[in-house]
N, C-alpha and C positions, 0 to 999 in steps of 0.2 A: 389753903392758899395754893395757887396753880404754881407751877416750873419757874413760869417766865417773872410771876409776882416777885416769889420766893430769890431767884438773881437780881430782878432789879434795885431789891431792897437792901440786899444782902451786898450788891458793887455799891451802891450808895452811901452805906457803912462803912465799905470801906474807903471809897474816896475819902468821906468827912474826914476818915482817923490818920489820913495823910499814906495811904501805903499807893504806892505808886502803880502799880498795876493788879489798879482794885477789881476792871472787870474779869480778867485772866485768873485773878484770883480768886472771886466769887463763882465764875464757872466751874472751874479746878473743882473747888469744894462743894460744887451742887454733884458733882460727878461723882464726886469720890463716897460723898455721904449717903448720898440719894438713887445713885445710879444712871443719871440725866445725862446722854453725852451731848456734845453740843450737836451733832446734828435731832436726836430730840428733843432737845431744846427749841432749835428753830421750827419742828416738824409737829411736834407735839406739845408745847408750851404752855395747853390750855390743861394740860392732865394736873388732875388734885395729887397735891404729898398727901400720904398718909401721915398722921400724927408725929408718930417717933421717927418718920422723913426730915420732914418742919422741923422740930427740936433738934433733931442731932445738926444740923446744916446752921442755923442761929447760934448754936453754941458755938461749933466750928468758927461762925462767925466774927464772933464774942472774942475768939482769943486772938483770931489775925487782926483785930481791930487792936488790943493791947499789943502790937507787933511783934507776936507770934512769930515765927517762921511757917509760912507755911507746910513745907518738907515733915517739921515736927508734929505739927497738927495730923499731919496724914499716915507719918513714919513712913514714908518713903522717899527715895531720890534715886530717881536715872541716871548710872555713869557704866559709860563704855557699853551702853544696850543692856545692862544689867540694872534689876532694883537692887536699892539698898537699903536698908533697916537703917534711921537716924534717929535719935531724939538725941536731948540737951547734953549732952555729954561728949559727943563727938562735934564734930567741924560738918558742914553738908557738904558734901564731895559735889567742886564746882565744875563746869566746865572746862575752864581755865586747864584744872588739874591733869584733863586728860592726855595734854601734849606731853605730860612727862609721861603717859602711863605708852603713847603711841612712839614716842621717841625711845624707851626701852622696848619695846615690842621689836624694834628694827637689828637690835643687836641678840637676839634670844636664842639658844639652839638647845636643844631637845637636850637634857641632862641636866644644864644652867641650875645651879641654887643662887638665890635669892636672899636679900635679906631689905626689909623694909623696916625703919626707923619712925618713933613718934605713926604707927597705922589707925587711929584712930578708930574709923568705921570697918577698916579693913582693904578697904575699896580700891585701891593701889595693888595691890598685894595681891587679892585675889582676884580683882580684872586681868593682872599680868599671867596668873598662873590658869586661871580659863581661856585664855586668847591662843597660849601658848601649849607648845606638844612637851610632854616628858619633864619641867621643870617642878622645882619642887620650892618651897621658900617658909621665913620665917618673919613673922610679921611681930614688932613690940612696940609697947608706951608703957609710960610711968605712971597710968591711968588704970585702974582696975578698972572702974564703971566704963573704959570705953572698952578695951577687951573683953570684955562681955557682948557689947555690941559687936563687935567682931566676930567675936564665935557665933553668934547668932546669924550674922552674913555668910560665915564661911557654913554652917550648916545648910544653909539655904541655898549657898552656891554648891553644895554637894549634890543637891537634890537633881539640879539639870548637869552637873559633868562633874565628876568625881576627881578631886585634885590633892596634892599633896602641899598639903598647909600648919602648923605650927603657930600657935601663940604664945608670948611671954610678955610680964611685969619685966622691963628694964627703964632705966634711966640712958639713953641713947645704949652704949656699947657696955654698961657696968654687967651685965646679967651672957652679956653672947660669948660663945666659942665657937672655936672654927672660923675658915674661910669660906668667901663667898665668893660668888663671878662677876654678882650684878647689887649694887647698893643703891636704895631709891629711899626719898625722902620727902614729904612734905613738912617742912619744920617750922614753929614758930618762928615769923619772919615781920611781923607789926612793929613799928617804933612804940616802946611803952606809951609815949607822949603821944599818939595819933587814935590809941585804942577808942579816947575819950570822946572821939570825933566820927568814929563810927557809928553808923546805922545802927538804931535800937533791936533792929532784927542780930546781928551781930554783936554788941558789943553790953546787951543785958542777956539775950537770948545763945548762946553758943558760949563753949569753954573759954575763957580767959587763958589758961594755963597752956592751948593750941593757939593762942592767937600771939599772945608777948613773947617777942624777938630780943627785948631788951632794951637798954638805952638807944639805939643807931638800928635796931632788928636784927641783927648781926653774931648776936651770940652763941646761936646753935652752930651756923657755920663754921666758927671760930675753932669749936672742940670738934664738930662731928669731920672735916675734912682731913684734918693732921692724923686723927682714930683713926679712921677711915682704911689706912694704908694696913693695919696691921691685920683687920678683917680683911682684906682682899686678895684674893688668887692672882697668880703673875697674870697680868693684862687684863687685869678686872674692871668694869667698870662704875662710875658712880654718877648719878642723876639724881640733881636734887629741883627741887620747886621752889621758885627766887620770886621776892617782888619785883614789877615789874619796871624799878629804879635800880636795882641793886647787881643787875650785869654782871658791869664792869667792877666792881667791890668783890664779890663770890668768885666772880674769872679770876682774879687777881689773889684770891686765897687757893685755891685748886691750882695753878702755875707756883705759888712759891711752896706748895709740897709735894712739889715735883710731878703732877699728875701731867702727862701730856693729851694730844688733842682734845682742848681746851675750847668748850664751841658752846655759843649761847644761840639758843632757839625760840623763837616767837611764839605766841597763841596765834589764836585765829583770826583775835580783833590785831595782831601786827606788835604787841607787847612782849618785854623778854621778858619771859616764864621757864626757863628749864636751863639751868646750866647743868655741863657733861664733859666727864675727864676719863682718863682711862692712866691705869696705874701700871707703870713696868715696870721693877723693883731695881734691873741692870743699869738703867737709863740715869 
């Protein structure tokens, strides 16, 4: 079967299986399996797959047809210009995520420790501490199989700039000592009752355990922002990852434990995604 056969069959598949960007998808995975970028795709479209070309890209295709993730199928994901090692165990580090990784970037200064809550893939953690000079951090979840994933990224992120990074099994703050500068979080944040209503890519395929917020999504905040105070250095800050309803609720928990400048930040689509307080212990 030619390049161009082998994608048109292969977006076709996926249109029928309802995945919404079936041709982006089928390119992606003719690329990834095959080698095919799109410009020889357009260029050369007539070149024969070799055997185990065709097979592996079918099968590929097979699973984002049962709404796979793609990310999984490939075990990669782009964040912050860096790849990431994902599969089912971790959350895909989305776009969205990266205004809280760019919004702590702005307060960073050479020495800062760190400490990231619920890290999943790691990708918070260790985008913050590649971007940045001299910092050092400690990255947990209550997840073994996703700290694995993490060590796996933090090795990987050694290989192009050598950083100082830390993993632990914690339940948010049960497992940490010590203060820190800088607290970032992407926390379970889904209404239990909405999980049901998610996309099959999320809500069969991705942890349940990163995704439930609770009854309201609200329950991580609840413990982790009050905690929060007794990990933190005088004028430390804290950045978490909010949906992007929940504002004015997280603003309103961050001010009554006394965190001051108290400020919600947008994505890029104009949604609030990142609330940020900063802790002075005199105040």
């Amino acid at each position: 079967m030619t390049c161009e056969g082998a994608y048109r069959q292969g977006a076709a598949l996926l249109k029928s299986a309802g995945v919404a960007e079936y041709a982006l998808d089928a390119r992606l995975l003719l690329e990834h399996f095959c080698g095919v970028t799109r410009q020889e795709l357009l260029v050369h479209g007539d070149r024969i797959l070799a055997g185990e070309e065709e097979q592996a890209f079918f099968q590929a295709i097979a699973r984002r047809e049962s709404r796979v993730p793609l990310q999984q199928i490939t075990g990669v994901q782009e964040f912050m210009g860096l790849p990431f090692y994902v599969n089912e165990n971790v959350l895909i580090p989305r776009q969205d995520t990266e205004t809280l990784v760019e919004e702590a970037l702005k307060i960073l200064k050479p020495g800062m420790e760190l400490l990231d809550l619920c890290t999943g893939s790691g990708c918070i953690l260790l985008s913050l501490l590649y971007h940045s000079q001299g910092c050092c951090g400690l990255g947990t979840d209550i997840s073994d199989k996703a700290l694995s994933v993490a060590e796996r990224n933090l090795h990987k992120i050694n290989e192009k700039k050598e950083i100082q990074a830390d993993l632990q099994k914690s339940d948010l703050f049960d497992s940490v000592t010590g203060r820190f500068d800088v607290i970032v979080s992407n926390p379970p944040y889904i209404a239990s009752r909405v999980i049901g209503t998610l996309e099959p890519e999320v809500k069969v395929h991705e942890p349940v355990l990163a995704l439930d917020g609770g009854e309201d999504g609200l329950v991580f905040y609840r413990r982790m922002i009050p905690e929060s105070r007794e990990y933190l250095k005088e004028g430390g800050f804290v950045f978490l990852e909010i949906g992007c309803d929940q504002g004015a609720e997280v603003s309103d928990l961050m001010k009554a434990a006394g965190f001051t400048d108290v400020c919600v930040k947008q994505d890029l689509s104009g949604m609030d995604r990142v609330v940020s307080g900063r802790w002075e212990k005199g105040i």
